[in-house]
C-alpha positions in Angstrom: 17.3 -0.9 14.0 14.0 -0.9 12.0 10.9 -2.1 13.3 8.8 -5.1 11.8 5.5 -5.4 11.9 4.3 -8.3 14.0 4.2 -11.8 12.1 0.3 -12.5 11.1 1.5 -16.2 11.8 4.3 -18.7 12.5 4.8 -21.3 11.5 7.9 -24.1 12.7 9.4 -27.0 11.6 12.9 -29.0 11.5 14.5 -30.6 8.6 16.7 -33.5 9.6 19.5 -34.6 6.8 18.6 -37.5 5.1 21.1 -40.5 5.7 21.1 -41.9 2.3 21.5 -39.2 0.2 23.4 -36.6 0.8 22.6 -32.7 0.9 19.0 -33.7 1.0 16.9 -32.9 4.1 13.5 -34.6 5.3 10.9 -32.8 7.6 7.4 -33.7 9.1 5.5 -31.2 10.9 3.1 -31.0 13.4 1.9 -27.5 12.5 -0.8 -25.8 15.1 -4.6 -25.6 13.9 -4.6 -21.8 15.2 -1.3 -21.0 13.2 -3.3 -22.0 10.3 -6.4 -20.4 11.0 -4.2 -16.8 11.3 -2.7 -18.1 7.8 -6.1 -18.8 6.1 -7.4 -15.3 7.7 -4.5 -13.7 6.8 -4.6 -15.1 3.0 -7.7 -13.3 2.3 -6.5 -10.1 2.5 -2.8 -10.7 1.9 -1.0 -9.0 -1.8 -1.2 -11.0 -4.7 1.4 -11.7 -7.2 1.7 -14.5 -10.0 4.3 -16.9 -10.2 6.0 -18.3 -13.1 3.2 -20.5 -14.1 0.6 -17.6 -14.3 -1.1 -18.7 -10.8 -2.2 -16.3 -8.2 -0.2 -16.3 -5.1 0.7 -14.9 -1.5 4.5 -14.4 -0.4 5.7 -15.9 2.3 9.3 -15.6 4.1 11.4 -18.8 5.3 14.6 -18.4 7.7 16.2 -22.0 8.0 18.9 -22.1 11.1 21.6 -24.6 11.3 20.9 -26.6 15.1 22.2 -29.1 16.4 20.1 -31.5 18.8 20.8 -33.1 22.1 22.2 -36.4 20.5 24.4 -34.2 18.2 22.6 -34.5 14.8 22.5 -31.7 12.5 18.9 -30.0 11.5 17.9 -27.1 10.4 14.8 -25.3 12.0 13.1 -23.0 10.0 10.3 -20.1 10.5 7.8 -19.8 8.3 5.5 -16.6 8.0 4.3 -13.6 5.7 6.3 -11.9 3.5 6.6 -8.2 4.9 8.5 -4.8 2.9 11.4 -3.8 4.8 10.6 -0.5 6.6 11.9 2.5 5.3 15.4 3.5 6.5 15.0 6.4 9.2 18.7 7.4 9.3 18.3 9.7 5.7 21.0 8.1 4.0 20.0 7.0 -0.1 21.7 4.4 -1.0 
């Protein structure tokens, strides 16, 4: 299994299904001051790119889980952090 680099920051949060209209999800976060200190830090140095509207930008990667909570409502709990490449496959094989 490939190794990853360690995440520059994390950052979590869970999106609770909205009960009036459905397939939508709400969230509010209470997101660490030192998770976004590492953010802002790592920001600075981070690779550019551009999005669609021509303004500079970072990546960042999201994972969303499906949970369920101790009353038995359905979330989803995602993990927020930079964007990393995928290391490069050691086993030989081009595919």
């Amino acid at each position: 299994m490939p190794d990853f680099a360690p995440d520059a920051f994390n950052i979590w949060g869970n999106f609770n299904k909205d009960q009036k209209k459905d397939g939508h999800y709400w969230a509010a976060m209470e997101v660490p001051v030192s998770e976004l200190r590492k953010m802002v830090e790592w920001v600075k140095t981070a690779d550019r790119c551009e999005n669609q509207k021509g303004e500079e930008c970072v990546k960042l990667r999201a994972n969303l889980m499906p949970r369920q909570s101790q009353a038995g409502n359905d979330y989803l709990l995602m993990a927020l952090s930079d964007a990393k490449p995928r290391p490069a496959d050691k086993s030989g094989a081009d595919f």
